[in-house]
C-alpha positions in Angstrom: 12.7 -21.8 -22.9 11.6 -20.6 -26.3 7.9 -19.7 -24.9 9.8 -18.2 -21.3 12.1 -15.6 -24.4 8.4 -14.6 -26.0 6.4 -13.8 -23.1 9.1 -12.3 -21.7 9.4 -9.8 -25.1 5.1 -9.8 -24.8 5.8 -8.0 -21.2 8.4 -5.8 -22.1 6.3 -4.8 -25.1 3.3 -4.4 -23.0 4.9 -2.6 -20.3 6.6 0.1 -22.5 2.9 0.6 -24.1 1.2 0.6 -20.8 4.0 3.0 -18.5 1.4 5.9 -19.5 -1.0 4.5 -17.6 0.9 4.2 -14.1 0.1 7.3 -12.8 -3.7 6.7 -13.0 -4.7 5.5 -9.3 -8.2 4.7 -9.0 -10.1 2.8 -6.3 -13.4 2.6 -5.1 -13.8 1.0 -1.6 -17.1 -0.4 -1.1 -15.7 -3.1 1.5 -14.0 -1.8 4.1 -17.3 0.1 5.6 -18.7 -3.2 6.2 -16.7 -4.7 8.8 -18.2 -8.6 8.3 -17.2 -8.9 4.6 -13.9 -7.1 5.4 -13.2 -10.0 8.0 -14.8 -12.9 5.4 -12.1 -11.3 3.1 -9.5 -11.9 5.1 -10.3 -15.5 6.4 -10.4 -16.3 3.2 -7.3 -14.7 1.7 -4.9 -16.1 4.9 -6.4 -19.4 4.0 -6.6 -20.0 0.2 -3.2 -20.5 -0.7 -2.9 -17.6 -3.5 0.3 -18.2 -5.4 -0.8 -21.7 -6.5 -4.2 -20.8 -7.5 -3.9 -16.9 -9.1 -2.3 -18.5 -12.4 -5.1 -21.1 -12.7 -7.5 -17.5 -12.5 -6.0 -15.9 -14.8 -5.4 -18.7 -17.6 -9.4 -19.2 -17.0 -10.1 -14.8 -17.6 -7.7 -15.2 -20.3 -9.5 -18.1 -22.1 -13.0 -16.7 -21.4 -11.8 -13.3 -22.8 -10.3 -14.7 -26.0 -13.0 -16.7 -26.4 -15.8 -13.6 -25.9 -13.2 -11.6 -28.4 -13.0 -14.2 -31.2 -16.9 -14.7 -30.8 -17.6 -11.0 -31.2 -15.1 -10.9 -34.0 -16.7 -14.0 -35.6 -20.6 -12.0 -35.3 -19.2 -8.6 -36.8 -17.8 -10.6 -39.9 -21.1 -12.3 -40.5 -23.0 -9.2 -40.4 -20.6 -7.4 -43.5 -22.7 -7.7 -46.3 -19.9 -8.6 -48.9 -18.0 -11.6 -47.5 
């Protein structure tokens, strides 16, 4: 309940500092002019059930991201010459 209370004040935060950025709409579509990976596409997203896997995507982006940050953090602080 405690955890539910802070991400819940993480996506309020994060959608008051990201409102700005709603009215940017951009898409390229490079799949819909070939008509056999448009229909792979949607086999595959009427059969994969999506709500139970997306979360298990995302905690996975979300650990390889923190992991790439914290690694590129880590190299930068090696390379200052006083520390």
């Amino acid at each position: 309940m405690i955890v539910d209370a802070i991400l819940l004040l993480f996506q309020g935060i994060l959608n008051v500092l990201l409102a700005p950025l709603s009215v940017l709409n951009i898409a390229i579509d490079f799949v819909s002019s070939i008509p056999v990976i448009t229909s792979f596409l949607q086999v595959v997203a009427y059969v994969i059930p999506w709500s139970n896997i997306l979360p298990l995507i995302i905690l996975s982006i979300a650990i390889i991201s923190f992991r790439t940050v914290f690694t590129l953090i880590r190299t930068v602080w090696n390379f200052i010459p006083f520390v």
